[in-house]
N, C-alpha and C positions, 0 to 999 in steps of 0.2 A: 378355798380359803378357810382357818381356820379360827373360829373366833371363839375365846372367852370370854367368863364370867361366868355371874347368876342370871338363869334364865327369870325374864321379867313376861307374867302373865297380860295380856290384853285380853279386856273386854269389850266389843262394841255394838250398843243395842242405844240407838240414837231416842232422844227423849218423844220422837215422833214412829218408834216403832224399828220396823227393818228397814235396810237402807239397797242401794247395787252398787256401791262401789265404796273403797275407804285404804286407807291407808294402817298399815299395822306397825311399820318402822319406818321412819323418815330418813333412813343412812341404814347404810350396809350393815346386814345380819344374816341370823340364820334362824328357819322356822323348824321347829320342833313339831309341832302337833298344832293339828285345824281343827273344827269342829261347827258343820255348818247345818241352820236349822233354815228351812223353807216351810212360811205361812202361807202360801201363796198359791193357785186353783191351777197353776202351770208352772211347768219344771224349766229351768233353763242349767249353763253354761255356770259354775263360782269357775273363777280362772285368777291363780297368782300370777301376778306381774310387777318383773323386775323394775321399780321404777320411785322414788321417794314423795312423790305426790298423787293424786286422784288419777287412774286412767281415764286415757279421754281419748284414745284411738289413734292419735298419730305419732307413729314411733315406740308404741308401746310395744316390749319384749314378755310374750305370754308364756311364763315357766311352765304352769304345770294346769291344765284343763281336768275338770270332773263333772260330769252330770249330776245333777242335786235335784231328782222329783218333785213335784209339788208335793208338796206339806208335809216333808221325809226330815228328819235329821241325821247326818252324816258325818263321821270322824276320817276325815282322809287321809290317806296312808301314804308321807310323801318317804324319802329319800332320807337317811338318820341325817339332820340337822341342812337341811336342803341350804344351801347358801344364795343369796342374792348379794350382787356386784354395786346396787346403787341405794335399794329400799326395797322392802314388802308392802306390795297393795294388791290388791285384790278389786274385781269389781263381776256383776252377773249380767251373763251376755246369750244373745239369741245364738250366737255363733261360735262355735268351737275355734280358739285359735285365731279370731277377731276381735277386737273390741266394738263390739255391737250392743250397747248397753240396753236392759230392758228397758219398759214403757213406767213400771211401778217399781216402790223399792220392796223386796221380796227377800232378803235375808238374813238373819242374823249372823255372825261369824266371833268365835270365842279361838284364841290362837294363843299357842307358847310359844317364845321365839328368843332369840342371846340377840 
């Protein structure tokens, strides 16, 4: 699907620090560029998922999985303008290709996206 406009910048760094999951467009778009930072003593799972609110594990469609190290920051290299069908969210999981959400909120995530 192809979608215009002006790409609008999201930033999300919760006023309690980093967070595991969050929502970056609430209706169908397309992401440009991710950029995720880990404060945290243990590496897990950032996973986009197709979906216009919070993942929370049932029925969640997981586009695109990446390993994100403890205390690394990482610009991931999706697909030019990766499109989702419902919303972009995103949430950090023990599990690749699950939504197994960690125990603490452990990341930031700065995203371009139409």
């Amino acid at each position: 699907a192809e979608i215009s406009g002006a790409a609008t910048y999201s930033h999300y760094k919760p006023p309690s620090g980093a967070n595991k999951k969050g929502v970056i467009k609430a209706s169908p778009g397309s992401l440009r560029y991710v950029q995720v930072s880990s404060r945290d003593s243990a590496g897990c799972w950032f996973q986009l998922v197709n979906k216009a609110s919070e993942p929370s594990g049932e029925g969640d469609v997981i586009m695109f999985p990446v390993w994100i190290p403890a205390g690394e920051t990482r610009a991931v290299d999706l697909p030019a303008d990766m499109a989702f069908s419902t919303g972009i969210a995103w949430c950090a999981s023990t599990s690749m290709g699950d939504v197994v959400l960690v125990s603490a909120d452990r990341l930031w995530v700065n995203a371009l996206y139409l």
